[in-house]
N, C-alpha and C positions, 0 to 999 in steps of 0.2 A: 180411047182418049183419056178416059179417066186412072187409067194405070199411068199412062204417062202426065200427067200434072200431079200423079201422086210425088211422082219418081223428079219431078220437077220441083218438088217441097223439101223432099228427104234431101235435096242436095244444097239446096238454101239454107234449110236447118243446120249441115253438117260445117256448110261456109261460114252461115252466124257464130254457129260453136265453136271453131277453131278459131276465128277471130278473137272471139272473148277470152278464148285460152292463153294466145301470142299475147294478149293485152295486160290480163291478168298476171302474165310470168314477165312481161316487162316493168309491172308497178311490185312487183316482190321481191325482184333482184338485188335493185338497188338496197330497200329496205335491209336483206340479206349482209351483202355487204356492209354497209351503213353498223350495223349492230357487231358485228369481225370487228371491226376499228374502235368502236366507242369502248368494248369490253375486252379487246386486247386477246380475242380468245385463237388458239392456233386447232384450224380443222386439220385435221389427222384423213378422213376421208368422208366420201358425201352418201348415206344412203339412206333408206325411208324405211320405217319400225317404229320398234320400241325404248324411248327414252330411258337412260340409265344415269342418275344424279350421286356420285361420290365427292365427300369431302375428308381430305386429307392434310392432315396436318405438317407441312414442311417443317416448320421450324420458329421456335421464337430465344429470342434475345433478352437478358442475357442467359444462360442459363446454369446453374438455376437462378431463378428470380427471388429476392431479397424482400421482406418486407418494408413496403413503403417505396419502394423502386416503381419504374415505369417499366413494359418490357414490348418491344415490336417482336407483331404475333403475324404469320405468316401461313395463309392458308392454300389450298388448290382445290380449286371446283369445278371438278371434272366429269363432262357426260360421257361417259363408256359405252350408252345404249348406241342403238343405229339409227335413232331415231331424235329428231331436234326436238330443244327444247324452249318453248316461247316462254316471255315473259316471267324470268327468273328474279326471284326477289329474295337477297340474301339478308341474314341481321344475327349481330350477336347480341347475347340478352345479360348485361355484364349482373350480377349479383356478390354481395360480399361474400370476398373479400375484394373482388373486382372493380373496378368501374373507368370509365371514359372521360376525357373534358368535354366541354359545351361543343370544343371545333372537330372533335370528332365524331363521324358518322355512323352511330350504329347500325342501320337498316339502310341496304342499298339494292337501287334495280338495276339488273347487269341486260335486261331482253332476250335477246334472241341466242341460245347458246346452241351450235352447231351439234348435229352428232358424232361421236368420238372428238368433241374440241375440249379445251378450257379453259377458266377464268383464275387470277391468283388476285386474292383478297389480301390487305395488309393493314392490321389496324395497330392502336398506342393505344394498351390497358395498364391502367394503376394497379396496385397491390395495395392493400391498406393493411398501413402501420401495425396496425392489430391483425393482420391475418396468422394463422397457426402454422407452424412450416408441416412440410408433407405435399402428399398428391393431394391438390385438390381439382376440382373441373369447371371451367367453362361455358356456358350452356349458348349454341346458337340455332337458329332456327329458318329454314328456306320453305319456299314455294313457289312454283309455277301452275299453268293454265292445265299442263296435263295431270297433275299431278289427283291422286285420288284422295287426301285430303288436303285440306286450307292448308297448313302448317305440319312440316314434318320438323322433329326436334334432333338435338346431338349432342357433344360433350365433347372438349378437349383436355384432356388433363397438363394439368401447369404442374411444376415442385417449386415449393415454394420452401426455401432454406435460406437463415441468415448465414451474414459474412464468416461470421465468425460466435456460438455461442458462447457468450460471458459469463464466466464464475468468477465473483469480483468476492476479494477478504474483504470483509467489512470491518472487523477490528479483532485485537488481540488483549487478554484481561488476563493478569497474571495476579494469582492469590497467594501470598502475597507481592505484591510487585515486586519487591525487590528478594532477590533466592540466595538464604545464606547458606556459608557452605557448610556441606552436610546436611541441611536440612530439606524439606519438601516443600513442593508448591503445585497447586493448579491452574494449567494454561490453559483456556479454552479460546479458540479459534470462532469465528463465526462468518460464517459466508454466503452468500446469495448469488442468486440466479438472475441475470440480466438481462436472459435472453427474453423470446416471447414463446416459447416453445422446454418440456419438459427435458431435462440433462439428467442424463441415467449413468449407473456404473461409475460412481465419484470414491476414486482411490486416491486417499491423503498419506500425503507421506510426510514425517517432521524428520530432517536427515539431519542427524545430530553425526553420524561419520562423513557428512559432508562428500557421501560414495558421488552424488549426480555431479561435482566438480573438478573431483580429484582425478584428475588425468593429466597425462604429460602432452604438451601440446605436440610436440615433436612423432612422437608415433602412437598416438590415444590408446594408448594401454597404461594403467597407475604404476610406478614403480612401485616398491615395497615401502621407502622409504618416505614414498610421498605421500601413498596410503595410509602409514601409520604415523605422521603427522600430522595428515587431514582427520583422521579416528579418532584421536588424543586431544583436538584443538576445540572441542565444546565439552567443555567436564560439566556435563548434563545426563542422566539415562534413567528411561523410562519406568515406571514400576507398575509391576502386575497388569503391564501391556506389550505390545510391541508398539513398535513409531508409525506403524502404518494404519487406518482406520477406512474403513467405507460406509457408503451411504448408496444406497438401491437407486433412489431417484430427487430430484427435488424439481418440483411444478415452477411456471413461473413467476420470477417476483417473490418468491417463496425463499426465509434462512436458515439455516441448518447451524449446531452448533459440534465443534469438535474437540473435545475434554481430555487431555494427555495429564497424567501423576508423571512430576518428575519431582528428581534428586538432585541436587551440586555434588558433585564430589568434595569431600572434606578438606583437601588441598586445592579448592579452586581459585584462582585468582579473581581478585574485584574488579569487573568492570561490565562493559557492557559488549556482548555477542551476538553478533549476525548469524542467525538458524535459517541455512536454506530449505525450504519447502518446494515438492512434487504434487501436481494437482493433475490427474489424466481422468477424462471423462469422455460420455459418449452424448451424441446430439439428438433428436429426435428419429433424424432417420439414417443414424449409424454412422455418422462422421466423428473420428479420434482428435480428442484435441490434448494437449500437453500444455499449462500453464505452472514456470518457475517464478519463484520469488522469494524473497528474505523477509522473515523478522527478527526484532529485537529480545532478547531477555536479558536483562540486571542481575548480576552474580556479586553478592557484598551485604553489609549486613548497616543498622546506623552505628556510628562511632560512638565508642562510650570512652570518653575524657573525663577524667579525674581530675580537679582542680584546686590547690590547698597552697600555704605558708609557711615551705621547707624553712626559711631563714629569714631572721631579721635583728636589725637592732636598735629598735624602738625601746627605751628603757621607761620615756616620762613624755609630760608634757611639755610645750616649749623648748624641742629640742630636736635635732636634726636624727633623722634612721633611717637604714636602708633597708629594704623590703624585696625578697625572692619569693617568686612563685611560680610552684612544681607544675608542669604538666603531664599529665599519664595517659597515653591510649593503651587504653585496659582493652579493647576492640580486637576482635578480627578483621578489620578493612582498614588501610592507610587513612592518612589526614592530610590533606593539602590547603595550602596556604592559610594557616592557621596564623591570624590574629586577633591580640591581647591588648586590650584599652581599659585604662585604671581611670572611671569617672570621676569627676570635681566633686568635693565636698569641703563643706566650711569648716570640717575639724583637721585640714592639712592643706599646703601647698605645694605644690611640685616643685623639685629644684633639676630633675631629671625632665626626658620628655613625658609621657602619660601613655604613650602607645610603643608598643612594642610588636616587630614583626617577627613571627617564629620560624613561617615556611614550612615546609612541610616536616610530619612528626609519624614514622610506621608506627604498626602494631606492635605492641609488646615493646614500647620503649617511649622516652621522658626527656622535656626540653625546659627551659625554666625564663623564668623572665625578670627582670627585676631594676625594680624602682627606687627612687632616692628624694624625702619626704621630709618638710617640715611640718613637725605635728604640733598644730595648735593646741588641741583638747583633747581629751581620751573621754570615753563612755564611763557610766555606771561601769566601777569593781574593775577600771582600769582593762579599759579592752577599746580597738579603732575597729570600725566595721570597713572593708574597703569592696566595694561596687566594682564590679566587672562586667565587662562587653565582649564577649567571645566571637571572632567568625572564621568560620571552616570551608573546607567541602571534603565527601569521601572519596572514595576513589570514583566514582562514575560522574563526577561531577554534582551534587547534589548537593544545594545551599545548605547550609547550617546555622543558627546563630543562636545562642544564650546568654539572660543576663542572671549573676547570682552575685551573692555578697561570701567572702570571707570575712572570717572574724577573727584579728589580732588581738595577743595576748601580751601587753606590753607589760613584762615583768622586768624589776628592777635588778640593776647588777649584784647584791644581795639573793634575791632568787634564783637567779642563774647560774650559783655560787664563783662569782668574777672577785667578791669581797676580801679572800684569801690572796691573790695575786696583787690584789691593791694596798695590803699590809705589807708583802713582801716585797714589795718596790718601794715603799718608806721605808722600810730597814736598809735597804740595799743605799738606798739616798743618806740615810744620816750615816752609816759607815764608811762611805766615800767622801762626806763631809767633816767626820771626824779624822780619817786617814790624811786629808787634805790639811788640816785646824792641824796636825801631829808635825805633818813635813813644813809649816810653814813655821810652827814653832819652833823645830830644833834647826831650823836654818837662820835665825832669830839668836839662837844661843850662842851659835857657833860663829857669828861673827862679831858678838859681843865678847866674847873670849880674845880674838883677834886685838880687841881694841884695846885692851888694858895693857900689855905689855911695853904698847909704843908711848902710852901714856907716861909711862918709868922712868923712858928715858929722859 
């Protein structure tokens, strides 16, 4: 009896048991499912082991990422083991240069991840302004219930590169500014780095043969012709260098300066020259850039005008004279719009206007201007000071203006020796009065002869 109420327990037991079992796998199911949908994960197949947690990085946007950009970061977290895995808690741990806004969630719980299933993660991280370009990393961190410590750690590496590295001219200083021809001058260049990140490998080029433009646009090859008009077209060249210079590296924010000896050539023409310049540099992490541009140089020298009282004929005072004055550019650089203003003074009146417009006056030659004057008074020892107002510009356009006094020598027609010519027009005068007094006499006589004979009769 007592074997069978054994055998009558062992089967109540085995009924209770299975009961609990069916019950048990009926409140897990759901939850099973339930956790497939909330976390989106796709099971690949179903078996019982040992959990295997991979994360891998699909991809993020844009790439590469810019400093100060946003960039969507797209993960996959994938268990490989054959074994599920509960209550998975993913989180990225943003640090600079990184970081998240308030509505973004760093740390999330995904539950129940299948074995062989997974989950795909997608978060929006900042770059900050100030990050350094290069690889930098990521740091995130998971755990679940099976795992053998709290927190297991990781890294994703980002590149982080601006759009574009800037090497910006900051200015150009020419000693002296303005380049006479034939002579020397030093141009330094000075440039900076704009980027946030170190520009290396900086090859300057000042193309004074103008080689980076001169090409035919027709089949880009220079003809000869166009070459050696582009070669000839900056009477500029270098001394005791060549036109090209490098620089190893410059940090950023950091300016660098670049110091060319040049020459004019002796025949250069005055004016002002467009110098196209070649800037190729490398980025921090091996990106070529090519930046063209132009500057200026001034080729001309200032005008040196000579200014003086070729003619006049101011003999006294109280009396009318007409007044010339020479102008000379003694200069190597043209003169444009050069006028001449004779100022007001109380020792004369104008009877002409007082300005005179000359226009333009080249090198190496002389234009004159001239005025017509009632002189009141003369100075001390018989001299008129006369006031001038000069205004120019040279050939580059560059203002000019001076005031100076000439000084008149009002000598009298006796000094000038005119005295001789004024005697001899009185002689000329009385012997044309005498000659005149001769024919009206003997026309006088001869018809007083006339008259006596009739008288006779």
């Amino acid at each position: 009896m007592n074997e069978v109420g054994d055998m009558k327990d062992k089967i109540v037991k085995w009924i209770v048991r299975g009961f609990a079992l069916m019950v048990m796998m009926l409140m897990v199911m759901p939850m099973a499912f339930a956790a497939y949908s909330d976390t989106k994960s796709v099971a690949l197949k179903r078996q019982t082991g040992t959990p295997n947690l991979q994360i891998v990085t699909l991809k993020y946007e844009p790439f590469p990422v810019s400093p100060g950009e946003y960039m969507d970061l797209w993960l996959k977290i994938g268990n490989e083991g054959d074994g599920d895995i509960t209550d998975l808690t993913f989180e990225i741990v943003p640090e600079f240069p990184f970081s998240i806004d308030t509505n973004e969630q760093a740390g999330r719980d995904y539950g129940l991840v299948l074995a062989n299933s997974l989950v795909l993660a997608h978060y929006k991280v900042r770059v900050s302004e100030a990050a350094v370009e290069g690889d930098t990393y990521l740091k995130y961190r998971y755990r679940y219930v099976n795992s053998d410590m709290e927190w297991e750690e990781g890294l994703v590496k980002i590149r982080i590169q601006a759009r574009e590295a800037v090497l910006d001219i900051q200015s150009v200083l020419s000693e002296p500014e303005m380049i006479a021809p034939g002579r020397e001058a030093y141009v330094t260049i000075r440039i900076k780095n704009l980027a946030s990140s170190v520009i290396r490998d900086v090859l300057f080029k000042l193309d004074l043969s103008m080689s980076t433009i001169a090409k035919n646009p027709s089949s880009l090859v220079p003809t000869a012709v166009l070459v050696d008009s582009y070669y000839n077209a900056i009477p500029l060249v270098p001394i005791n260098s060549s036109t090209e210079k490098r620089i190893g590296y410059i940090k950023p924010g950091e300016e660098k300066e670049i110091t060319y000896r040049l020459r004019a050539f002796a025949d250069a023409e005055s004016k002002t020259y467009k110098v196209p310049i070649r800037v190729t540099y490398q980025d921090e992490v091996g990106g070529n850039f090519t930046k063209d541009d132009v500057i200026g140089l001034m080729i001309g020298a200032v005008p040196d005008l000579d200014v003086f009282v070729s003619e006049d004929t101011v003999y006294s005072a109280k009396s009318n004279g007409d007044i010339t004055v020479k102008l000379v550019n003694k200069g190597i650089t043209d003169i444009k719009f050069l006028n001449v203003i004779l100022k007001p003074s109380e020792k004369y009146d104008f009877i002409s206007a007082n300005m005179v417009y000359v226009g333009d006056l080249d090198s190496d030659d002389y234009e004159t201007a001239d005025f017509k004057l009632y002189v009141n008074k003369l100075d001390k020892g018989d001299k008129l000071n006369l006031p001038l107002h000069i205004e120019y510009q040279d050939s580059n356009g560059v203002d000019y203006a001076k005031d100076l006094s000439i000084e008149l020598n009002a000598y009298s027609m006796k000094h000038r020796g005119l005295n001789g010519g004024s005697k001899a027009g009185l002689v000329v005068f009385i012997i044309i009065l005498m000659a005149a007094g001769w024919y009206g006499y003997k026309r006088w006589e001869k018809g007083k002869k006339k008259k006596k004979p009739q008288e006779s009769k």
